[in-house]
N, C-alpha and C positions, 0 to 999 in steps of 0.2 A: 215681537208680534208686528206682524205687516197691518198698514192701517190703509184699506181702498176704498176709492169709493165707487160703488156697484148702482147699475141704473133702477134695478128692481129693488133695492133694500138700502138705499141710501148708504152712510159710512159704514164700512165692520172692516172687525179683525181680522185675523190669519195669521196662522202660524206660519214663520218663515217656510217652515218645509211644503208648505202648500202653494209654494212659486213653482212654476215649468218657466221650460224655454223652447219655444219652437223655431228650431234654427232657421226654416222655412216659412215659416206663418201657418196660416190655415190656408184651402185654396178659397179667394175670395176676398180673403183676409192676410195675404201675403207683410203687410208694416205689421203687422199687428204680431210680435214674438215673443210676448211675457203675458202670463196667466195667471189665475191664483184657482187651485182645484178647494171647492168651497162644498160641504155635506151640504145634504137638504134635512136636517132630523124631522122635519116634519113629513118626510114622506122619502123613506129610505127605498132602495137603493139610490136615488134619484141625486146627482151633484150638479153643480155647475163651473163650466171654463168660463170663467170673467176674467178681461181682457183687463191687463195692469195699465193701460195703454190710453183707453177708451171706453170710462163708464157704461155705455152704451150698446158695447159688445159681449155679449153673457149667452152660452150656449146651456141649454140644460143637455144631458147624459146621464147615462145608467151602464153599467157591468154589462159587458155582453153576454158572460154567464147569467146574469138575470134574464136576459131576453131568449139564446139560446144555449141552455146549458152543454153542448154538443161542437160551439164554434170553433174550429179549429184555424187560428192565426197563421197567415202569410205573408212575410216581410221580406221586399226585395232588397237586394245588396244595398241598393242606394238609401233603403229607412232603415238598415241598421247601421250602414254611417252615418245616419247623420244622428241617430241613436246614442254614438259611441262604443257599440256592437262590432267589434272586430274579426270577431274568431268569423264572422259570415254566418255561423249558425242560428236556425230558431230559437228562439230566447224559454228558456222555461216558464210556465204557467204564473211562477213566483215572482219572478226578476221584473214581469214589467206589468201594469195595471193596462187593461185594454177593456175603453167605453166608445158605445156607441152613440151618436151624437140624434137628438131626439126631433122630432117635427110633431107638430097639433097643427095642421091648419082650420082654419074657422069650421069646414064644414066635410065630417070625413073622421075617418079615425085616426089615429096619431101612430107614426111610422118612426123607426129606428134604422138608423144609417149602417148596416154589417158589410157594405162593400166597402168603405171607408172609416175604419174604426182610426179612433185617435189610440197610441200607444206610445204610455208615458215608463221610461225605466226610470225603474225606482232610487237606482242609486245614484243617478247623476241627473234625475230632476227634467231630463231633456224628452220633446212628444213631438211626433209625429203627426199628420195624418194620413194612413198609409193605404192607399188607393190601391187594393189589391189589380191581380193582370187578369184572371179570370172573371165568370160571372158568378160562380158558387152563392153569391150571396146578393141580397138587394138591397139599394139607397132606398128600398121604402116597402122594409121587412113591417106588417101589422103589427102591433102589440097587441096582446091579447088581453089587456085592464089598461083604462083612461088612466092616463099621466095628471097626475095633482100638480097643480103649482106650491111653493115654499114660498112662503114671507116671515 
């Protein structure tokens, strides 16, 4: 068990396997390249990227298939190297977990990020955030139900 410590939830655990690696960072967040993908059981599908790095850095996310069950993923050459994605092909539905990174601002409804979804493959642990080339999708898709915080 990994033991972090998180700026919402003070020290907890984690299963090793709940470490990423973002060979890149986030954008924004570029130093910042180790995570720990954390459930929210109080309010599924709902997780959080907390930064291995920086207490202080903790994104809530959800399944894009929660948001839209229709989202069809687009990964340029360059996210699936750094992926570790070779063959160049779209990755199956299975192979990699793709969440949308969440926003509540104060006043307004709470928006999910489908133009930049983070995608994490599953078997080598390594994520993205994969700033599609079109506009197919929006950094501030509605939700259609308020986002719960977890404690």
């Amino acid at each position: 068990m990994l033991q972090i410590l998180s700026g919402w939830s003070g020290s907890i655990q984690v299963d090793e396997t709940a470490a990423l690696h973002f060979p890149l960072g986030l954008p924004g967040f570029e130093t910042h390249r180790a995570f720990a993908l954390v459930e929210c059981p109080a309010a599924p599908p709902l997780v959080f990227l907390q930064s291995l790095d920086l207490p202080e850095v903790c994104f809530v996310a959800a399944p894009v298939e929660a948001i839209d069950p229709a989202y069809q993923l687009e990964l340029s050459s360059e996210d699936l190297h750094h992926l570790g994605l070779v063959d160049n092909r779209q990755p199956p539905r299975g192979k990699v977990i793709c969440l949308a990174i969440l926003s509540a601002p104060k006043s307004g409804r709470p928006t999910a990020n489908l133009l930049a979804p983070v995608v994490i493959d599953r078997a080598s642990r390594r994520a993205v955030q994969a700033v599609r080339s079109d506009s197919r999708y929006s950094h501030q898709h509605a939700l259609a139900v308020a986002v719960e915080t977890c404690s």
